[in-house]
Each structure stands twice: as C-alpha cells, then as structure tokens.
N, C-alpha and C positions, 0 to 999 in steps of 0.2 A: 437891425430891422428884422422882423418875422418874415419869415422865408417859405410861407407853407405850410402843408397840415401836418409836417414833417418834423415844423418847427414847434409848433403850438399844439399838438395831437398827443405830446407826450405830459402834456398839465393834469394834474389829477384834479383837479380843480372842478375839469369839463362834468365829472361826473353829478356833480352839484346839479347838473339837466338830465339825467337820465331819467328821472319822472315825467319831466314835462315830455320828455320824446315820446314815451311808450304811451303816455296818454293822448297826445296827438296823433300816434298812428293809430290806436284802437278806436279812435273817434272816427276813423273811415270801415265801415264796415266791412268791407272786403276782408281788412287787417284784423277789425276785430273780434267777426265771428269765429274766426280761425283761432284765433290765438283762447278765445272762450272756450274751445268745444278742444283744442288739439296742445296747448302750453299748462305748463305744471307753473311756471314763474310766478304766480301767489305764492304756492307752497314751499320753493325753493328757490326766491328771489335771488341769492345772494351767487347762486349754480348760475342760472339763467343770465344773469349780470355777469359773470365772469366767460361765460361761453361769447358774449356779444363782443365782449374788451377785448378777449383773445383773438377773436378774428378781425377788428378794427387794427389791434397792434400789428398783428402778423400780417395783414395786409398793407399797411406804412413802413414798417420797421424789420418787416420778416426777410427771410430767405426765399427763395422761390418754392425751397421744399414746405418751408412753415405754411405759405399761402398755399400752397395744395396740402394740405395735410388739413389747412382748417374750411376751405372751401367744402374739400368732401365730407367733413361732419357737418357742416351746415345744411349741406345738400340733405345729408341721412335724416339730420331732424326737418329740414320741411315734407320730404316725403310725403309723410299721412297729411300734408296739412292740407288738405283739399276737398271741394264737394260741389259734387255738380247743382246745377238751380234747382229748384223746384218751388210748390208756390209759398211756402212760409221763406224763402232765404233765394236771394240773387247766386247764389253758388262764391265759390271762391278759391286761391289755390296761392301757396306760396312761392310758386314760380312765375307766377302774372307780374311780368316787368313792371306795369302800371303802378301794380301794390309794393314791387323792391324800392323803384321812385318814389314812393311819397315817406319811406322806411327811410331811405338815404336822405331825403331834403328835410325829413323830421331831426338827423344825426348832425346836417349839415346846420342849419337852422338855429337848432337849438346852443350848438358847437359856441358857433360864431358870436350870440346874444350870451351866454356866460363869460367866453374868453376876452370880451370888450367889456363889458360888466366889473372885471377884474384889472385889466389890461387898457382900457381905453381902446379907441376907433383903431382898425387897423387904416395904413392907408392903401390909396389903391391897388399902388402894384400886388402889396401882397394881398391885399381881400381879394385881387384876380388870379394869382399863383393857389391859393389856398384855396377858391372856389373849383377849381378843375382840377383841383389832387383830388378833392371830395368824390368825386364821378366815379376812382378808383373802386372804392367800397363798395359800389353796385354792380360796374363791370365786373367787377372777381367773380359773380354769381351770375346769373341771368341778365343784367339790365346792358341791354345794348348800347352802347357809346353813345351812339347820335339822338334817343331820348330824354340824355343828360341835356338841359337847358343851354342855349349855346351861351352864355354869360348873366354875369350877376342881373341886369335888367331883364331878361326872360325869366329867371328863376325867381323873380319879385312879382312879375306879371301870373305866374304858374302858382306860386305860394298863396299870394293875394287870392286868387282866383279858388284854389280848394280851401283853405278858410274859408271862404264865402259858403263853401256847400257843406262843410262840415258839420255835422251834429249826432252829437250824444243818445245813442239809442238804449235802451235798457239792458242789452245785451252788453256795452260796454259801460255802463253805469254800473253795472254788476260789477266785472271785471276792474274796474277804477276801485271799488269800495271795497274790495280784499285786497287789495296792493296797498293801500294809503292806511286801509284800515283794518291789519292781519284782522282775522275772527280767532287767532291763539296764537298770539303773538308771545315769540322764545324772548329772553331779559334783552339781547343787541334790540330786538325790532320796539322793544321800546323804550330803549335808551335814545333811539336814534330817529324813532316814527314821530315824532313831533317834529323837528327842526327840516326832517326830510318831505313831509308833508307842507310843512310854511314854503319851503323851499319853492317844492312844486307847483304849488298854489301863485304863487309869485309870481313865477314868469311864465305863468298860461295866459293863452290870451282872454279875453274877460268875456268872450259869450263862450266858451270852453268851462269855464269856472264857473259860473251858471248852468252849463249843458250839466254837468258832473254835479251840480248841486254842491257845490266849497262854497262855503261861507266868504266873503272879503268885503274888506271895507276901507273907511280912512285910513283909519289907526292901523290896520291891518300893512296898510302902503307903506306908510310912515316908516312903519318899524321893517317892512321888508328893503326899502331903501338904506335905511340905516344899518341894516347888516349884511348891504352888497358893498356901502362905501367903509365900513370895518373891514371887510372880507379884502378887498382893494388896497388897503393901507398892509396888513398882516400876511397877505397869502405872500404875495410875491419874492417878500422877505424869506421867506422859508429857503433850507439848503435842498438843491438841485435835488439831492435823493430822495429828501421827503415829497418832492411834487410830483416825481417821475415815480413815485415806489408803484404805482398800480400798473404803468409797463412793464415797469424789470420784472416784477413780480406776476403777470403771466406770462410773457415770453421765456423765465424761465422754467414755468408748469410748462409749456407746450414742449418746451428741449429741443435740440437740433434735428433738423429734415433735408 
C-alpha cells in the first residue's frame, strides 16, 4: 500500500506535471507577475526545475540540516520577489502565505492526478496520509499550518473554487509562451519540447488551455489518453533506480548538512 508522499514523492514520473503546475500557478497573478518581472526559469528551465526538486526532496527525504540549508536558498531567491500595488498591478510578494498555498496545492494537485494516472486511485487511507505530508512543503517556508485545508474535502472545495477565478492574463500568456515555446531553444529543448508541451497541454484544465491559447482537440484526447495508458503499462516496470534517479540525483548535488 502507498504510504505517503514519502512513499510515492520519490516517482520520477511526477515530473511529467511539472508544466501543468507552473502554469496553474502563474495563471493566478499574484504568482505570475512575480515570476514574469523577478524568475530567469524560461531561460534556464532546467536550473530552476532542479532548485524546486531539491527542496521538495530535501523537505521529504532530507536531514534537518538538508531542509534548512535549502529553506534559506529558497528564502534568498524569493527576496526581490516582491512589489507593492499600485495602479497598473495589485502588488505582490513571495512570502504571501496565500500565494505559497496555491504553489503547494498546484505541487499537491498536480502530484496526485499524474501518480493515479500511472498508478491507479490511491485508496483512502493513504490519499489522507499523503494529503497532510503535502502541507509539509509550505510549512518549511512561510505557509502557516492551519491555512493548509483541514482534509481532502476542503482542499476540493478551495481548488474547485480558485479554478473558478482563475484566468490567463497576458502577463502570464507571455510567460506560458517562452516555457512551452523557447524563442532559442538548445537541441534537449527540442528533442523534448514537443512531448513535454503534449504533455502539459494534457492535463490542464480545459478553460486554462483556452486561457493559454493551446490548441486541443479530439484526436488530441485520444492520443493523450493513449500515452498515459502506455505510460501506465511501462513506467512502473521500470528498476527502482531509474524512477527514483531524479532524487538520488539531487540530494546527492545538495550533500550532507
């Protein structure tokens, strides 16, 4: 039985959502104007992807010194991220709890919808074990305990609810369209920018996919169904190290603390 995000956190698989997350966060402005005006991750996706893994792992998986070691670079790079209102911009700041919460439940979210994808439903016990290790990843930083949704039913009712308000401003229509779509893209980004863009496209929700301007369609389903239920038959087969290589392989960049 899955035991936790202790247990299923180490899938490399998960990463297979790592677009649809950052595009769901940036679709809330608070997240996205920041990450537009104050983040390099267009330019050096693969930097920026690997700082995020390292402090998920070392927050799951770490030592105490690993989670403070990567807490305080996290802290350093949100820093500048901030700016008070005025009248073109609501202001914004990357220590606003509100904005770590919709960060965490875009991780947690997305987590859950690829690991069942692959894996099939979890059942309840552990979707409730696994849904409050999730919490950790926010607590380590700013987001106070008790904003964490008290169970899966309020964080349905809280998700449900900002989907509802979410939407695609040009600010993050920018920022979507250099991620998905380098403007100089090195030979990996496009060895890998078409299946990682299907990908993402995929499992957005469908007025996101519209907001962002992605193209989908039947055929588009068809074929994205039929290479989650490949993905489902082949992944799992895989040896333990090939699926875990993307934690061993930062926690041993981060080193002992």
């Amino acid at each position: 039985m899955v035991r936790g995000l202790a247990d299923m956190g180490a899938e490399g698989v998960l990463l297979a959502g790592a677009g649809r997350a950052i595009l769901l966060q940036i679709a809330d402005p608070a997240v996205g104007h920041g990450v537009a005006e104050h983040s390099n991750f267009t330019d050096r996706p693969l930097e920026r992807l690997r700082g995020t893994l390292t402090y998920v792992y070392a927050v799951v998986y770490g030592t105490e010194g690993q989670v403070a070691a990567v807490r305080r670079s996290v802290n350093r790079a949100h820093g500048p991220v901030r700016r008070k209102p005025d009248a073109g911009s609501a202001g914004y700041s990357a220590f606003d709890a509100q904005s770590q919460l919709w960060v965490v439940a875009t991780l947690y979210d997305t987590a859950v919808m690829v690991y069942e994808r692959i894996y099939g439903a979890l059942d309840d016990e552990a979707a409730d074990l696994m849904y409050r290790d999730y919490a950790r990843i926010g607590t380590a930083l700013q987001l106070p305990a008790e904003l964490w949704p008290a169970d899966r039913a309020a964080f349905a009712t809280y998700w449900n609810g900002c989907l509802q308000r979410l939407q695609a401003d040009e600010v993050s229509v920018r920022v979507a369209r250099d991620l998905l779509y380098p403007p100089d893209p090195q030979l990996w980004q496009r060895l890998v920018m078409p299946l990682a863009r299907f990908i993402t496209v995929g499992l957005l929700p469908d007025q996101l996919r519209q907001g962002f301007g992605l193209p989908w369609s039947e055929r588009h389903c068809r074929w994205f169904d039929r290479t989650m239920r490949l993905s489902a038959v082949v992944y799992p087969r895989l040896p333990q190290r090939a699926r875990h290589w993307p934690k061993n392989y930062c926690l041993a960049r981060l080193g002992t603390a």
